[in-house]
N, C-alpha and C positions, 0 to 999 in steps of 0.2 A: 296915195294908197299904192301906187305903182312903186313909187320909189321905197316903201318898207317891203314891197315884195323882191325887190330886187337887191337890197339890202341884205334880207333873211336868205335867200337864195347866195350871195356869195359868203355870208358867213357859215353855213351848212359845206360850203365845198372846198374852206379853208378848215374845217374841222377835218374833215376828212380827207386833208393831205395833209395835218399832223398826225393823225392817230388813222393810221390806214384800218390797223387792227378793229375797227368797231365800223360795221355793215350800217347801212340806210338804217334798218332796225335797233341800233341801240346795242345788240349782242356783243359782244368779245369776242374775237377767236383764241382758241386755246389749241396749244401745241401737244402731240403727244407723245413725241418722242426728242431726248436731245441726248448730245454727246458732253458735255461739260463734264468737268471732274470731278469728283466728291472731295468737298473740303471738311477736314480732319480738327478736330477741337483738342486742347490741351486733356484732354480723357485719354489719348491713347497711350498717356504716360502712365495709366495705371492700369490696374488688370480688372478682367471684365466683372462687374456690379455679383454675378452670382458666385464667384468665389472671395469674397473678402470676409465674409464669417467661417470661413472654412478653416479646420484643423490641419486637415492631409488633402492636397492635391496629386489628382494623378498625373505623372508626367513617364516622358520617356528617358532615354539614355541620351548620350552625345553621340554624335558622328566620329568615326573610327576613320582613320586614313584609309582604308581599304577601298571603301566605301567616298570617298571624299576622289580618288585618284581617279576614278572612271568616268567624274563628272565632267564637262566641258567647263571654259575660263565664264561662259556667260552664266551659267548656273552656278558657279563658286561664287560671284560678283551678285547676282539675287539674293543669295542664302546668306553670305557675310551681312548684307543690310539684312535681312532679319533679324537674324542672331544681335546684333547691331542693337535691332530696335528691343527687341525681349530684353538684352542686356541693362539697356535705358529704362525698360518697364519693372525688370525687380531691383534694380535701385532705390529708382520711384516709392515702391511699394515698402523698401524694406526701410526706409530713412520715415517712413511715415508713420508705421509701425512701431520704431523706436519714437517716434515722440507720440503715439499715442497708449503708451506704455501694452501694447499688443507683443505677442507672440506673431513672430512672421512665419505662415507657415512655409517649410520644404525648402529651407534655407539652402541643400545643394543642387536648386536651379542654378544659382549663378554659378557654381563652379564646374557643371555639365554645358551651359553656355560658352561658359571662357575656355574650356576645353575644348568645345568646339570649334570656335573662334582660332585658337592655339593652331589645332590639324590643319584647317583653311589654310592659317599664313605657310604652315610647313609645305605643303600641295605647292601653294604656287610660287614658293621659293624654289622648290624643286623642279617645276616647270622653268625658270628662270634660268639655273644654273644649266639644266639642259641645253637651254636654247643658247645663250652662249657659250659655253664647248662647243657646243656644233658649226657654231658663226667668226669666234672670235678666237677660241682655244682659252679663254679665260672663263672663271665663275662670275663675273659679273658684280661679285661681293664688294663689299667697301674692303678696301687692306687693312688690316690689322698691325702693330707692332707691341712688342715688350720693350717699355719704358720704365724709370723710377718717376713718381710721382713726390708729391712735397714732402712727404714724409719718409722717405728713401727706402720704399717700398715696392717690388714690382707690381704693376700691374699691365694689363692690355690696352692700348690704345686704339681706338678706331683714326684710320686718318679722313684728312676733310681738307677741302682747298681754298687757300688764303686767300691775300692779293697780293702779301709779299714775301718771297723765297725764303727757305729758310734760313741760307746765308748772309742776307742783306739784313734780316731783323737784329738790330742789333741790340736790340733793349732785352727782346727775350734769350739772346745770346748769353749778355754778358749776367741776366741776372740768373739764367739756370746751370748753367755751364761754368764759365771763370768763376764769380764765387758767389753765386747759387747753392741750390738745394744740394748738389752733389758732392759738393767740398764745404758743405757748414759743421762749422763743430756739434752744432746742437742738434742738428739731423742724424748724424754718427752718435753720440749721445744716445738720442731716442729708440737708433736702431740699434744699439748695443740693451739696451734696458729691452726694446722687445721681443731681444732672443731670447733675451735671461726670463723672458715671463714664459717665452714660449718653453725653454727648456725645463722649466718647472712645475709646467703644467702638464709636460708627457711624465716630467719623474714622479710629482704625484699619480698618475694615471699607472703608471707601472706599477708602485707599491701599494696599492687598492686592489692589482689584480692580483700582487703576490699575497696577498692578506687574504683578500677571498679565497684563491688557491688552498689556502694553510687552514680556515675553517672547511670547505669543502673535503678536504684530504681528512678534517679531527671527524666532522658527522656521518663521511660514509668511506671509510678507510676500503672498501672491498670496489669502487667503484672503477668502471674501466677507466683508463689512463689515456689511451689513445684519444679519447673523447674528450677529456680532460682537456689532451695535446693542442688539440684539433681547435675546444671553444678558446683556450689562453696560448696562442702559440708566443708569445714573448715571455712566457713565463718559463723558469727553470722548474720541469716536474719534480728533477732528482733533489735537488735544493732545497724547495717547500718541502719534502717529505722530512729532511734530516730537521726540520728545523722543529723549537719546542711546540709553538703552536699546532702542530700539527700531529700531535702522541696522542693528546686524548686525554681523561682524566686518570685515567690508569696510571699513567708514567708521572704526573702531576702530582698526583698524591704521594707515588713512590718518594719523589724529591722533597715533597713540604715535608713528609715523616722524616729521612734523611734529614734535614736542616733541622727539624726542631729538635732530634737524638741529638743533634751536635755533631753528625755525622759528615757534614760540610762544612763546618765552621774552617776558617780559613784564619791566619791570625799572620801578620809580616814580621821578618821576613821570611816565615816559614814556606813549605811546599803547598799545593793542592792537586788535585785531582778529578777526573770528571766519567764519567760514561754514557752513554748515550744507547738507547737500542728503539729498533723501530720495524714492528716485525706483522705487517696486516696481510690477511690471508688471501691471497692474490689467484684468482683461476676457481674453476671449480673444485669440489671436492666431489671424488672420487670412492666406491668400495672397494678394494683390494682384495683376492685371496691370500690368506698367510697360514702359517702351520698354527696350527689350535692351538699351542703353549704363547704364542705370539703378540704381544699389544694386552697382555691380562696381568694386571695387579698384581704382585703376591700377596696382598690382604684382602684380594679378592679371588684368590683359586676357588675359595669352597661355593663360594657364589655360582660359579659358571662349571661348576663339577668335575674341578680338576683332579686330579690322581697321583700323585708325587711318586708313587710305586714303579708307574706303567710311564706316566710322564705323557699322559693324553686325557682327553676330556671323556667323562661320563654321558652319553648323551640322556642318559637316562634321570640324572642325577642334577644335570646342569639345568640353570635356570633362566637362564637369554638362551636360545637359539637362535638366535640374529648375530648375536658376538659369538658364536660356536669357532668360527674359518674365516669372518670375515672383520676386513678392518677401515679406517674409514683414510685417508692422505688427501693434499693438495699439494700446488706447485708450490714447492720454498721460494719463500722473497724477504730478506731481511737485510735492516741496513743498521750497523751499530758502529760505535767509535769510542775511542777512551784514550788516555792520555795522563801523563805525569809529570808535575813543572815543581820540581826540589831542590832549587838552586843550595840548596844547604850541604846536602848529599851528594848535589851531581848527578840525583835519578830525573832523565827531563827525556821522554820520549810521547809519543802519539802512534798511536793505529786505528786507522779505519779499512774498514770492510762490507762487502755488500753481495748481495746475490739473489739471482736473477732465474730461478731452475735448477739447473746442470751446471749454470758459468758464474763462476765466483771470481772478484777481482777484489785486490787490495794493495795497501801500501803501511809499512809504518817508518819511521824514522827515530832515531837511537842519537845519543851526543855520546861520543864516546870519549874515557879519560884523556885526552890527547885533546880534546877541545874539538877534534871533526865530526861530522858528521855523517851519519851513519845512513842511508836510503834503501827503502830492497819495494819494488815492488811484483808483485804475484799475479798469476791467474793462474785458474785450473776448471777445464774442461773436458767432455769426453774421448773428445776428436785426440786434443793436442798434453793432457794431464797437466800435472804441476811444473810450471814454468816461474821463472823468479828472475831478475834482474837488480843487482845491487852496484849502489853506486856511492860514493864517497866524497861528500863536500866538503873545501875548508871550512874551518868554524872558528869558535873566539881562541879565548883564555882556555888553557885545559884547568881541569877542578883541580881547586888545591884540596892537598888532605887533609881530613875533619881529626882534630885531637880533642879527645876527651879527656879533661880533668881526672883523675884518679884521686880518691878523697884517701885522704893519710890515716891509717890504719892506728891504733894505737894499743898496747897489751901491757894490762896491771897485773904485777905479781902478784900470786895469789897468796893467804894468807897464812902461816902453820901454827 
């Protein structure tokens, strides 16, 4: 009996130097406070349980540099791991969405994140660059250069450190360099064919704005020019104006009727001819006062109660009072041109002319019997009047003279 008592007694006191935690009594002791860390479940890659049926999420804006520079490097270094982790959570969310054919809502989270992210790196690149200026006299940056790449292209290289010089590499020596990409025919090849795409792709781009220019100029002929200037500066204003597209149906019809009259018909080796006018109302218009016989019809004197007698209006009689004294003007703006090409006759000249207000300029040019040629060109303005400059080029063959047949007359005696 002794010995199951002393038995039971050291197995009681070997429990209780494993398990300290459990008293004479059986109880447990329980803790009530501890520091351990919260461990995180594959959950935090998605967004929390009560927004996932949601349409619109309210969110905020990104962080603005303004706001980003005032922070310290430890709170930049917090806030990128958020940003960080949000970025990983609408990933998350939005890859899940797409395979669960869902609508993801408030899709420019991520790009108010990434912008944030973005400010972040610019902050503390610029904290960088500071700190060495101050240290080094350098930015710190990786160096850059302008290299051709495979395709004899420039681009930027960033540089980066090898193990072996650049002079001792001889593999990459002899294959970029001696004859390499920079001396291949088929590289000069490629880069000849990429200008020519490039060049053809600014010329179309030009002749699209010249086109547009020419309908812009047909649908609103009174509109301001400078603005014009201003949205196509590579485009010729003066240019587009003269050209057909750009008249309108007006002048268009003029020409079809001309052609279909026979009015144009053209037949070789004979002459032709051409004219051109282009004349849209440019400026405001304006009322004028003018003398009362002034700007009125004469198949409209009795209209406006004019008096042939006295040679002054009726006011009594007349039936505008609006057109009594006044009349209506704008700034003249016209451009026209014409020309005659008769190599039969030797009639072979051109003139154009334009005018702009006040200042008219022009030029024509004449072949004269001599085979020279003829130049004079003009202006005339108020300052300086009519001004002309003629000048006299060689030219070909002078015209030889035209004879005409004379058809042989014949006379029957008459009869008695």
């Amino acid at each position: 009996m002794s010995l199951f008592r002393n038995l039971l007694r050291q197995t009681r006191r070997l429990s209780l130097q494993i398990n300290p935690s459990r008293n004479g009594y059986g109880v447990a002791g329980v803790k009530g406070f501890h520091t351990t860390t919260k461990n995180q479940d594959l959950m935090e890659f998605f967004d929390d349980k009560k927004n996932w049926n949601e349409n619109n999420i309210k969110v905020g804006r990104s962080w603005k540099l303004d706001e980003l520079r005032i922070k310290s490097n430890t709170d930049l270094h917090k806030l990128w791991y958020v940003l960080l982790k949000e970025r990983n959570m609408l990933y998350t969310m939005e890859h899940e969405c797409n395979d669960q054919v869902k609508l993801f809502p408030n899709p420019e989270r991520i790009d108010k994140v990434e912008e944030s992210m973005k400010n972040i790196e610019t902050v503390v690149r610029e904290r960088n660059v500071a700190y060495y200026q101050l240290e080094t006299g350098e930015t710190g940056e990786r160096p850059v250069e302008e290299v051709v790449n495979l395709f004899g292209l420039p681009e930027t290289y960033s540089k980066k450190e090898y193990f072996l010089p650049k002079f001792m590499n001889t593999r990459w020596t002899k294959t970029y360099l001696d004859h390499g990409y920079i001396n291949s025919v088929a590289v000069k090849k490629f880069y000849r064919l990429y200008k020519e795409k490039q060049y053809n792709e600014e010329r179309k781009a030009r002749n699209r704005d010249f086109n547009h220019v020419q309908h812009l100029l047909k649908r609103f002929p009174n509109m301001d020019m400078d603005a014009l200037k201003a949205e196509y500066p590579n485009v010729d204003i003066e240019k587009a104006k003269r050209t057909k597209k750009a008249r309108g149906k007006y002048f268009q019809t003029l020409l079809l009727l001309a052609a279909t009259s026979g009015a144009l018909t053209v037949q070789a080796p004979g002459g032709y001819s051409y004219n051109r006018f282009s004349g849209p109302v440019s400026g405001k218009i304006v009322e004028v006062q003018v003398s009362p016989a002034e700007g009125i019809p004469a198949q409209q004197h009795a209209q406006y109660g004019y008096d042939h007698k006295t040679g002054k209006i009726n006011p009594e009689t007349a039936k505008y009072d609006r057109l009594k004294t006044v009349d209506y003007k704008a700034k003249p703006d016209y451009h026209f041109s014409y020309g005659v090409q008769d190599p039969h006759h030797g009639n072979q000249q051109d003139h154009v002319e334009s005018r702009d207000g006040d200042v008219v300029r022009g030029e024509y040019s004449l072949v004269e019997p001599d085979g020279s040629i003829r130049v004079v060109k003009y202006t005339a303005d108020p300052k300086n009047g009519f001004q002309a400059i003629v000048e006299k080029k060689p030219g070909g063959q002078p015209n030889a003279p035209v004879h005409y047949a004379k058809k042989e007359q014949t006379y029957q005696e008459p009869d008695y």
